[in-house]
C-alpha positions as CSV (number, residue, x, y, z in Angstrom):
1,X,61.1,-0.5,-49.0
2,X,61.9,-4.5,-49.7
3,X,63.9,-7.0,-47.7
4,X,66.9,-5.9,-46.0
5,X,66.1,-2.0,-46.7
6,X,63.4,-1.8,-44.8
7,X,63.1,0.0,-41.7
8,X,63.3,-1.6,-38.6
9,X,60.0,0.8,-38.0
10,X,57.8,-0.1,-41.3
11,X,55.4,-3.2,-41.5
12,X,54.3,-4.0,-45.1
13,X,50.4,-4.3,-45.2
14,X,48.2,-5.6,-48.0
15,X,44.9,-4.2,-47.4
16,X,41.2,-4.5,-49.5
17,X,40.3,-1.0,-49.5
18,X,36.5,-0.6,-48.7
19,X,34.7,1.5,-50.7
20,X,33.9,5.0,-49.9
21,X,36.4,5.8,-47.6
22,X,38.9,7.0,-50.0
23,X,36.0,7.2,-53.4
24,X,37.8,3.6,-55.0
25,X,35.6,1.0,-55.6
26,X,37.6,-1.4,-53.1
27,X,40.8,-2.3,-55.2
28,X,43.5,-4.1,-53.3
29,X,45.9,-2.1,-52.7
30,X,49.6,-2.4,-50.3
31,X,50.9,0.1,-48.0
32,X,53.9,0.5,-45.7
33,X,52.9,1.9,-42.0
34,X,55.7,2.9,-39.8
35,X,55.4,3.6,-36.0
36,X,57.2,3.9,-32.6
37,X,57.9,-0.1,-31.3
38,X,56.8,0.6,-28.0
39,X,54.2,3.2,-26.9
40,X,53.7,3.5,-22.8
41,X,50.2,5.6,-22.3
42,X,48.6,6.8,-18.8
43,X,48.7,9.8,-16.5
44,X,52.3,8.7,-14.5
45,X,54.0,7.0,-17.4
46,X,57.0,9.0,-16.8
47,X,57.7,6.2,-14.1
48,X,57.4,3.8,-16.8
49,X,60.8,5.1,-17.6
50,X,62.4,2.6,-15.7
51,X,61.2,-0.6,-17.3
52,X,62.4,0.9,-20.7
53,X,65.3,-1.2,-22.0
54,X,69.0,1.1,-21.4
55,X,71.5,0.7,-20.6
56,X,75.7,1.6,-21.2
57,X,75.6,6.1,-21.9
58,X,72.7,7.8,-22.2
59,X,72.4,11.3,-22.8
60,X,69.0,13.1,-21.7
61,X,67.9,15.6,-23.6
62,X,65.4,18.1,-21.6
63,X,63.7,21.2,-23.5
64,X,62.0,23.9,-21.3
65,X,62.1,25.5,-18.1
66,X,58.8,24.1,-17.3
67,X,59.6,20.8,-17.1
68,X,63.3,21.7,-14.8
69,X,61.4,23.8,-12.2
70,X,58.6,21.8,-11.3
71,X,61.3,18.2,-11.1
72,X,60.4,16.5,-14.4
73,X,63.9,15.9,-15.4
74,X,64.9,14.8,-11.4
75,X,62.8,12.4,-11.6
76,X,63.9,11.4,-15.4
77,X,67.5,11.7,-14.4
78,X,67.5,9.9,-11.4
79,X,65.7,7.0,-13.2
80,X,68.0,6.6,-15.8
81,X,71.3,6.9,-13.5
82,X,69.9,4.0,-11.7
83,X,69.9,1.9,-14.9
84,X,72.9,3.1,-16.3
85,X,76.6,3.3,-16.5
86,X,76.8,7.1,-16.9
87,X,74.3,9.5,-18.3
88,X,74.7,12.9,-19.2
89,X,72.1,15.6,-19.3
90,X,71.5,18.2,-21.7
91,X,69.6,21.5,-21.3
92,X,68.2,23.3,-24.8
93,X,68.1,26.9,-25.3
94,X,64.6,27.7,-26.1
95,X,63.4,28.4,-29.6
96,X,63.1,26.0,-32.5
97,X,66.2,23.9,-34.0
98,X,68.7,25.2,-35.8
99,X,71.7,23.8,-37.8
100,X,74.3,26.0,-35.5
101,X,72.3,24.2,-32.4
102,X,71.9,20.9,-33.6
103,X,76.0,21.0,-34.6
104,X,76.6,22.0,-31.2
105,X,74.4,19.3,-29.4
106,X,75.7,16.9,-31.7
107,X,79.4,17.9,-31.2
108,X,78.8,17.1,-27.3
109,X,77.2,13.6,-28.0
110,X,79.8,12.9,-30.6
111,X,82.4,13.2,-27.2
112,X,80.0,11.2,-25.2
113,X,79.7,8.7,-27.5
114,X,76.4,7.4,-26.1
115,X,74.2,4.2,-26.4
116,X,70.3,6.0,-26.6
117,X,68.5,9.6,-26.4
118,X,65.9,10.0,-24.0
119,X,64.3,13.4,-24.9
120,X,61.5,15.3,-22.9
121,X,60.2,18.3,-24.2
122,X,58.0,19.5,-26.8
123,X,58.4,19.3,-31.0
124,X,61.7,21.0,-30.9
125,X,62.8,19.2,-28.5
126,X,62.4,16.2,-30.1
127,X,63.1,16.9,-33.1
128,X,67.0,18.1,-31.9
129,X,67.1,14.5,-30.5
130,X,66.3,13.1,-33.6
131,X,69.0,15.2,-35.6
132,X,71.3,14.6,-33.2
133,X,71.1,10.8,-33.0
134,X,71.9,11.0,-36.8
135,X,74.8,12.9,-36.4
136,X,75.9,11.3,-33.3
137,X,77.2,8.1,-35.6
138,X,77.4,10.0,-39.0
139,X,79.9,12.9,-39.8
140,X,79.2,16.2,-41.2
141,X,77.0,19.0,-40.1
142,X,72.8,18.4,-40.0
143,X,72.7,21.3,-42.7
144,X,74.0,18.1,-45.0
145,X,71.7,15.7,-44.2
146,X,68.5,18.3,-45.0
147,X,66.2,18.2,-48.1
148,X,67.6,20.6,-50.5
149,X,71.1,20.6,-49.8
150,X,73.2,20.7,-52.6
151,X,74.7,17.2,-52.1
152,X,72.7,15.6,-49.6
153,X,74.8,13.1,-47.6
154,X,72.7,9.6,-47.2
155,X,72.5,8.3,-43.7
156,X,75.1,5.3,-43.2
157,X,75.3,4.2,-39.5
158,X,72.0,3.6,-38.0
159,X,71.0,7.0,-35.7
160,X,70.9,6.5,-31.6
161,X,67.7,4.9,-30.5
162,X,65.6,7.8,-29.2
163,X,62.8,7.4,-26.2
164,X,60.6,10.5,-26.2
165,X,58.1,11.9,-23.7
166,X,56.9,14.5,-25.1
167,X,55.2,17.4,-22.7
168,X,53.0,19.2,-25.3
169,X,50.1,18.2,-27.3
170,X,50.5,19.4,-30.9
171,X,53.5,18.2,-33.2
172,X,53.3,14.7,-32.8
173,X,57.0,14.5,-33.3
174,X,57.3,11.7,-31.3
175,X,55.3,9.3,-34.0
176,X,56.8,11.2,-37.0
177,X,60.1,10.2,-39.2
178,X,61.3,13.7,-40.1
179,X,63.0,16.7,-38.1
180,X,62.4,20.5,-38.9
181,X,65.5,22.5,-38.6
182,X,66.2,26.0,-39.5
183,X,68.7,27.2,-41.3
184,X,71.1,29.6,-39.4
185,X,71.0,32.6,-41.8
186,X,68.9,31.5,-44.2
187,X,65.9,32.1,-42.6
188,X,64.2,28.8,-43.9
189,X,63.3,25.3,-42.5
190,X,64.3,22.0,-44.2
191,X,63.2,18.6,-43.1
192,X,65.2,15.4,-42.0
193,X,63.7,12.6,-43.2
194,X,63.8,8.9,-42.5
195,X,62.1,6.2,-40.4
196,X,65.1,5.6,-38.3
197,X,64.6,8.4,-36.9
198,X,61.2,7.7,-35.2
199,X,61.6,7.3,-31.6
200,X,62.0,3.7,-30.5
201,X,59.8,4.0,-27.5
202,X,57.6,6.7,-26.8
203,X,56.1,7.6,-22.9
204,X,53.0,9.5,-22.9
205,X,52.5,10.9,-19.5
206,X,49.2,13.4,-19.6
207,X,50.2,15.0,-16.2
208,X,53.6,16.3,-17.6
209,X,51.1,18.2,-20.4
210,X,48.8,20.4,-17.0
211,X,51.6,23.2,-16.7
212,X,50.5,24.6,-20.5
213,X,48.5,27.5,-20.3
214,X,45.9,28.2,-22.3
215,X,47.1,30.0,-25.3
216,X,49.4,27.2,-26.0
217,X,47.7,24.2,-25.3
218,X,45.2,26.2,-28.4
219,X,47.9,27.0,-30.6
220,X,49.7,23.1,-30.3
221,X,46.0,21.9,-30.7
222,X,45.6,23.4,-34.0
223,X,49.0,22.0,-34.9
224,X,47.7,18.8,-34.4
225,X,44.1,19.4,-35.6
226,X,45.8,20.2,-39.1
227,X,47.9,17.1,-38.7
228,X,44.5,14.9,-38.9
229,X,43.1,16.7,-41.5
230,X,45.6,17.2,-43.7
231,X,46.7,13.6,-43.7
232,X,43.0,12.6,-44.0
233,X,42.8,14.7,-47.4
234,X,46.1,14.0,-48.3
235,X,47.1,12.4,-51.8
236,X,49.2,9.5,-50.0
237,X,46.4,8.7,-47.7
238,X,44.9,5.4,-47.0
239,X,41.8,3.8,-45.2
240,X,44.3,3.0,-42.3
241,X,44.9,6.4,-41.8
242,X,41.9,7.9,-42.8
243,X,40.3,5.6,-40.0
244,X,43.1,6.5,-37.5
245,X,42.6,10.2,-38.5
246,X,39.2,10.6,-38.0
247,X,39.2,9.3,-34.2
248,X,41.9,11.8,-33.4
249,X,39.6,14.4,-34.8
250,X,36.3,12.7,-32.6
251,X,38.8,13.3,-29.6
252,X,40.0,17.0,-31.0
253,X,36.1,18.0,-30.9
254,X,35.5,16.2,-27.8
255,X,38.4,17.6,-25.7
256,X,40.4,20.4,-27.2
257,X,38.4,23.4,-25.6
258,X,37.8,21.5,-22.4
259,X,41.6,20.7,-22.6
260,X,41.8,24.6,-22.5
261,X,39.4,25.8,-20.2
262,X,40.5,22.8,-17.6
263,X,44.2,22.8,-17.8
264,X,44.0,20.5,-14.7
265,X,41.3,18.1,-16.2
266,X,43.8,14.9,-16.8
267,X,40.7,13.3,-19.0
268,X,40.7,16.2,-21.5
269,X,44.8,16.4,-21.2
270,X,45.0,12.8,-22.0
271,X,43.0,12.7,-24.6
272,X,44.5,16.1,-26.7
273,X,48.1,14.2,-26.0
274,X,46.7,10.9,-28.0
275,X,45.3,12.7,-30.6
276,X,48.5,14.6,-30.9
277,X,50.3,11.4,-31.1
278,X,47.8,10.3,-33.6
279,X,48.2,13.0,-36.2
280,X,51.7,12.6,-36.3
281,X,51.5,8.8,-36.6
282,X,49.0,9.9,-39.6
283,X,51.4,12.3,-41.0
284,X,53.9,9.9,-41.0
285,X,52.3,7.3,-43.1
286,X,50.4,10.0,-45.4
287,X,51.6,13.2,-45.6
288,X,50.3,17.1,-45.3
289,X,49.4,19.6,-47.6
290,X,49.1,23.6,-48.7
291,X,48.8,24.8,-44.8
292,X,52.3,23.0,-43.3
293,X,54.0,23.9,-46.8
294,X,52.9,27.1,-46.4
295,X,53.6,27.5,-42.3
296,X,57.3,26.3,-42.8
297,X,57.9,28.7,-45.2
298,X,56.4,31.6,-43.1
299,X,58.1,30.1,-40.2
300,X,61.3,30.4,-41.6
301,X,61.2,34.2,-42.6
302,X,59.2,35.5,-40.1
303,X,59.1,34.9,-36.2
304,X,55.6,33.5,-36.2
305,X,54.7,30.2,-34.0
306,X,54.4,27.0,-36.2
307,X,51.0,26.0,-34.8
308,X,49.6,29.8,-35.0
309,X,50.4,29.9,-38.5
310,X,48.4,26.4,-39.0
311,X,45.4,27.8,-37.0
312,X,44.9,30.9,-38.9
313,X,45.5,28.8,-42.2
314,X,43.3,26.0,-41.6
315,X,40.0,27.0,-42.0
316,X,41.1,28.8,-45.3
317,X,43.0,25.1,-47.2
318,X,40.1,23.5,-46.4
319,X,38.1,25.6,-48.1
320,X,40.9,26.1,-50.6
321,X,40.4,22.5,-51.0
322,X,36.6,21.6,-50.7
323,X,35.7,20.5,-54.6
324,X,39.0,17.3,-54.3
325,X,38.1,16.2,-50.7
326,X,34.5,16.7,-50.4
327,X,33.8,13.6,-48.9
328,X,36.9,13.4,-46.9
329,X,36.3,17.1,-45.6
330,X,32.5,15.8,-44.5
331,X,33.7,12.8,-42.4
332,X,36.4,15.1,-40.6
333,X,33.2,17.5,-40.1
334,X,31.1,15.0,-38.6
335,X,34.2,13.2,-36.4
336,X,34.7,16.8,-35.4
337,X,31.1,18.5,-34.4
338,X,29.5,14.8,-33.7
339,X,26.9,15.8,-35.8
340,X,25.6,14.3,-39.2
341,X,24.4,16.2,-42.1
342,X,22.2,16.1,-45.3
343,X,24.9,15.4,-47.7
344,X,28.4,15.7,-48.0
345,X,28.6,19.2,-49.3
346,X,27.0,20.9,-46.4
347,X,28.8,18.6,-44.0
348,X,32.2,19.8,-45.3
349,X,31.0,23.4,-45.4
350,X,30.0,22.9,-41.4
351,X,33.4,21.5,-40.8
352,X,35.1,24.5,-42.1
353,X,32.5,26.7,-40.0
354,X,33.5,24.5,-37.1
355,X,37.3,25.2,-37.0
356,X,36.5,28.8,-38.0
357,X,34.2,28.8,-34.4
358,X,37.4,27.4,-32.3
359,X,39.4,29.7,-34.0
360,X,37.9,32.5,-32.9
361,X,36.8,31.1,-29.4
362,X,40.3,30.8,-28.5
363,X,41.7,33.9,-30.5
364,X,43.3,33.3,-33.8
365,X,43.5,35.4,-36.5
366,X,41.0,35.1,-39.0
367,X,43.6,35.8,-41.5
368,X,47.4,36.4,-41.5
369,X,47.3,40.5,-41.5
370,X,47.9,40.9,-37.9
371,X,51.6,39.5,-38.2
372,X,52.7,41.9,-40.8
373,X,53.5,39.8,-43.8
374,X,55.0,41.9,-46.7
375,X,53.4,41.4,-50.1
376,X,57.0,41.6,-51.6
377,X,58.0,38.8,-49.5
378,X,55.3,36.6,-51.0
379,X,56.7,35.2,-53.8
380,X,59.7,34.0,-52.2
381,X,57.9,32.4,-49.2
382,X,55.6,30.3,-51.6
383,X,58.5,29.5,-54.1
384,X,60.2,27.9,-50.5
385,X,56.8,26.2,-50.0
386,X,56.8,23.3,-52.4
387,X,58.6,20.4,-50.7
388,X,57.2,17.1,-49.4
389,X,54.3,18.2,-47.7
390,X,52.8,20.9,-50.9
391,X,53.3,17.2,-52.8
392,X,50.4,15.9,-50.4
393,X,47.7,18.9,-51.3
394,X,44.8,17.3,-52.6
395,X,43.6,20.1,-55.1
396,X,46.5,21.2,-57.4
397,X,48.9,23.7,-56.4
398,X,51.1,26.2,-58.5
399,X,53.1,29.0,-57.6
400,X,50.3,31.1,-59.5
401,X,47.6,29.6,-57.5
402,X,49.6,29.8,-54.1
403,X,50.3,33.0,-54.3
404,X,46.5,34.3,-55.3
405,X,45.8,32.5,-51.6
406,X,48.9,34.1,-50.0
407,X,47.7,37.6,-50.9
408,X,44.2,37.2,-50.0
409,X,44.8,36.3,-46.3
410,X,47.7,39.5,-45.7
């Protein structure tokens, strides 16, 4: 973006690109990163809440039972009524956004005509508050502002600021500039996408992450984990991501089974929450590839969690695409295991045996047969596939190709 279009979230960088990272022979190149403005990070940054600038309405935004029963959003609320004229607080229903939802929230904030969204919850969570703080100052329903819509409205009035404080480790949609929403009969999921939509300020509070058991803080890992890699391998990617990337997977190997086995352990907790931050800052300023193109699709016909569908998947797009990202695929491997290898071929090969070992260490699927995906269905599910983050897939992609994967993992 140039001069007055930019985002008040994107700095312009001109960068020398060294050589090797990304296979150039170090040509100057520019990029654009965008990123929360203010990120608060410790065990007890909740508290941190109060120093945030707010002020005039605010409407909270809380998704989970969790975080209600054991006095998260007390706390949250009686933090903000202290700095505020009137707040208003929100409960979601639990499941994933959906347009009907979204209109409904937005329809309420619309009323309340607030100044800021401070959202606490996981991914969905979040991503509601983004929607919402679109359609909070724009008209129309959400199912207008999604890619693919048959005349996509453009965002005119800047959205509501958003602070999040996220309580899971896995999307990273508090560092991201999109939203997935479903739509409500459709069964499919379209993104919202622009950089006014990242959260202004962003609280990351490892202690609010302990109450996840372990089957979920495993199946948001591997959301993450394919967050890193994909935007390491990724078309759009860049030596500032690819650097970024590779520490969130150091910490992934580091902490994501200690994370499970210690729920309690604040060091491992802390540590999966920054490197879930990480790989959405990453995705952000890179992009995905064949495993989230193919998980939203899934996701949207069949009742199958997001970060399930990216853990049995993994493992498989890796492999899938081992010949364009070789080297790329043997620096994850090493940032992963903390091991080095005799050449980039067998350390890429490791890698994928690595993710294949926590796969099965903390029980996913080798493949996707247990969930019951029709072959008939196949062809519809990859057609809905290609969006923004197929675009990203290293190795080339067809509907041909796509599908000969598809059918080998059902």
């Amino acid at each position: 973006m140039r001069g007055n279009d930019r985002s008040k979230n994107e700095t312009k960088i001109d960068i020398h690109a060294p050589r090797g990272i990304l296979g150039e022979k170090g040509q100057a190149m520019e990029m654009t990163i965008v990123s929360p403005r203010t990120v608060i990070a410790h065990p007890g940054a909740l508290a941190d809440l109060s120093a945030v600038p707010l002020a005039g309405t605010v409407l909270l935004v809380a998704g989970g039972r969790t975080i209600v029963e054991n006095g998260v959003v007390e706390r949250a609320s009686k933090i903000i009524a202290a700095k505020v004229k009137k707040a208003a607080l929100y409960h979601l229903p639990s499941g994933e956004p959906d347009t009907a939802s979204v209109d409904s929230l937005a329809a309420k904030a619309r009323t309340l005509s607030p100044d800021a969204i401070v959202v606490i919850g996981g991914g969905s969570a979040i991503d509601t508050a983004k929607a919402v703080s679109v359609l909070a100052r724009n008209d129309g329903s959400i199912a207008d502002y999604l890619e693919g819509a048959k005349e996509m409205r453009k965002i005119t009035r800047p959205p509501l600021p958003i602070i999040a404080v996220p309580t899971t480790s896995g999307t990273g949609a508090e560092a991201t500039k999109n939203a997935v929403v479903a739509i409500r009969g459709e069964n499919i999921k379209r993104s919202l996408r622009s950089a006014d939509i990242m959260p202004a300020t962003v609280i990351l509070d490892a202690e609010l992450t302990v109450s996840m058991n372990e089957r979920t803080t495993a199946i948001t890992g591997f959301d993450a984990l394919g967050q890193l890699i994909e935007s390491l391998i990724c078309r759009r990617s860049n030596p500032f991501i690819a650097a970024t990337a590779l520490h969130g997977i150091t910490l992934m190997g580091k902490h994501f089974s200690g994370a499970c086995d210690e729920p309690k352990n604040i060091d491992h907790r802390a540590n999966m929450q920054f490197a879930a931050y990480l790989s959405g800052f990453c995705l952000a300023n890179s992009g995905l590839g064949l495993a989230h193109g193919l998980a939203s699709s899934i996701g949207g016909k069949y009742p199958i969690v997001h970060g399930l569908i990216i853990g049995v998947l993994l493992p498989h797009v890796m492999r899938y695409n081992l010949q364009s990202s070789e080297s790329l695929l043997a620096r994850a491997a090493e940032a992963l295991t903390g091991r080095t290898f005799i050449n980039d071929l067998e350390a890429a090969v490791k890698g994928i045996e690595a993710v294949e070992a926590l796969k099965e260490r903390h029980t996913i699927p080798p493949t996707l047969a247990p969930f019951g995906i029709a072959t008939k269905d196949i062809p519809d599910i990859v057609r809905a596939s290609f969006g923004g983050s197929m675009s990203g897939n290293p190795a080339p992609v067809d509907e041909e190709s796509v599908i000969q994967f598809m059918e080998k993992l059902i």
